[in-house]
C-alpha angles and dihedrals in degrees: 000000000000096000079057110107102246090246090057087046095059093033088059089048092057103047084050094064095273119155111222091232109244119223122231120260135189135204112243126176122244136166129281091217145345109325105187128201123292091015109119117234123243121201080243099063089051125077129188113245124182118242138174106281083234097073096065087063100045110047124034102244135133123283103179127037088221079078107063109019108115095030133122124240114241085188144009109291112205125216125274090012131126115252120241110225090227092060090072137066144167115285097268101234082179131065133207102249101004125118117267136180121243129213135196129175133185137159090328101324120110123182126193120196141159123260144171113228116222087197148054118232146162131214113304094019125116112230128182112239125177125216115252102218100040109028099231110145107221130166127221129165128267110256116207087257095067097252124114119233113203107235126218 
């Protein structure tokens, strides 16, 4: 068979009862249109297209669109493409050199007090703030609510 043009070759496999053997392929979400950057990402905006399994392993992107709604887009992310998983991040409810409100709690005290934050930070992140009247640096973590608490 080896004299046999490659083409033959298949097209005689075929005609004998041969399956053309079918590569895996896996659903993957992508956006319907244009998201830009800074825009949050709705289930709505994402569809499900079918790629090569293989494309999951080899490149960092987003299988399930658990995974990135409610996110927020770092760059533009194109139609009908996979989504890195670097080109999205948590919605930042604190901003490098805003004002922010932190919080610290301890056996019954609270105490509330204006800060600038120095960086930015999402929910569940820790982020560095300085005290406007006196200057000291702390870091607290980023509540859903967008304030920090100051942890022990």
């Amino acid at each position: 068979m080896a004299w046999l043009p490659k083409a033959l070759f298949v097209a005689t496999a075929l005609l004998l009862g041969a399956q053309p053997v079918k590569a895996a392929s896996i659903n993957l979400p992508v956006p319907k249109q244009t998201i830009h950057p800074g825009d949050e990402i709705d289930h709505r905006d994402l569809v499900d297209r079918r790629f090569p399994s293989r494309t999951a392993t080899q490149f960092a992107v987003v299988t399930d669109r658990g995974q990135i709604t409610g996110m927020v887009a770092k760059r533009t992310l194109l139609p009908g493409q996979p989504v890195p998983l670097n080109a999205v991040d948590k919605p930042m409810l604190v901003k490098r050199g805003e004002p922010a409100r932190l919080v610290f709690q301890e056996q019954g005290l609270i105490i509330i007090m204006q800060v600038e934050a120095l960086q930015n930070g999402g929910a569940g992140s820790f982020v560095r703030v300085r005290n406007i009247d006196s200057g000291l640096v702390v870091s607290g973590r980023v509540q859903n609510d967008g304030s920090i608490r100051v942890e022990n």
